[in-house]
N, C-alpha and C positions, 0 to 999 in steps of 0.2 A: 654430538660434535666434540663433547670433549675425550673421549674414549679414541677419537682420529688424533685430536693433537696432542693425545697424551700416548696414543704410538709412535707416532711422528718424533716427538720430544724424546721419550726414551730412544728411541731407536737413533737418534742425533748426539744421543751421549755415549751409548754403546761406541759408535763412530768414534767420537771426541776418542776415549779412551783406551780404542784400540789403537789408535794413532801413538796417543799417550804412554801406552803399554810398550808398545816395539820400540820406540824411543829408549825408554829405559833401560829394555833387554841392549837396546844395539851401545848405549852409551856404559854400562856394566859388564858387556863385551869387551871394552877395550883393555887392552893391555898393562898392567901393574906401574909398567915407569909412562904414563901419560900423568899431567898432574890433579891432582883433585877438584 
């Protein structure tokens, strides 16, 4: 059982952080005169 919700779990943070991640890219993306 815990081998299920420790894939479950991980695999929910993988998620989280992909989320996470493009966020970052798309916000580092933006343009020099946006402000900080």
């Amino acid at each position: 059982m815990s081998m299920v919700s420790y894939a479950a779990g991980s695999r929910y943070l993988s998620m989280i952080g992909g989320v996470y991640m493009s966020f970052y890219d798309w916000y580092c993306d933006l343009p020099p005169a946006s402000p900080q």
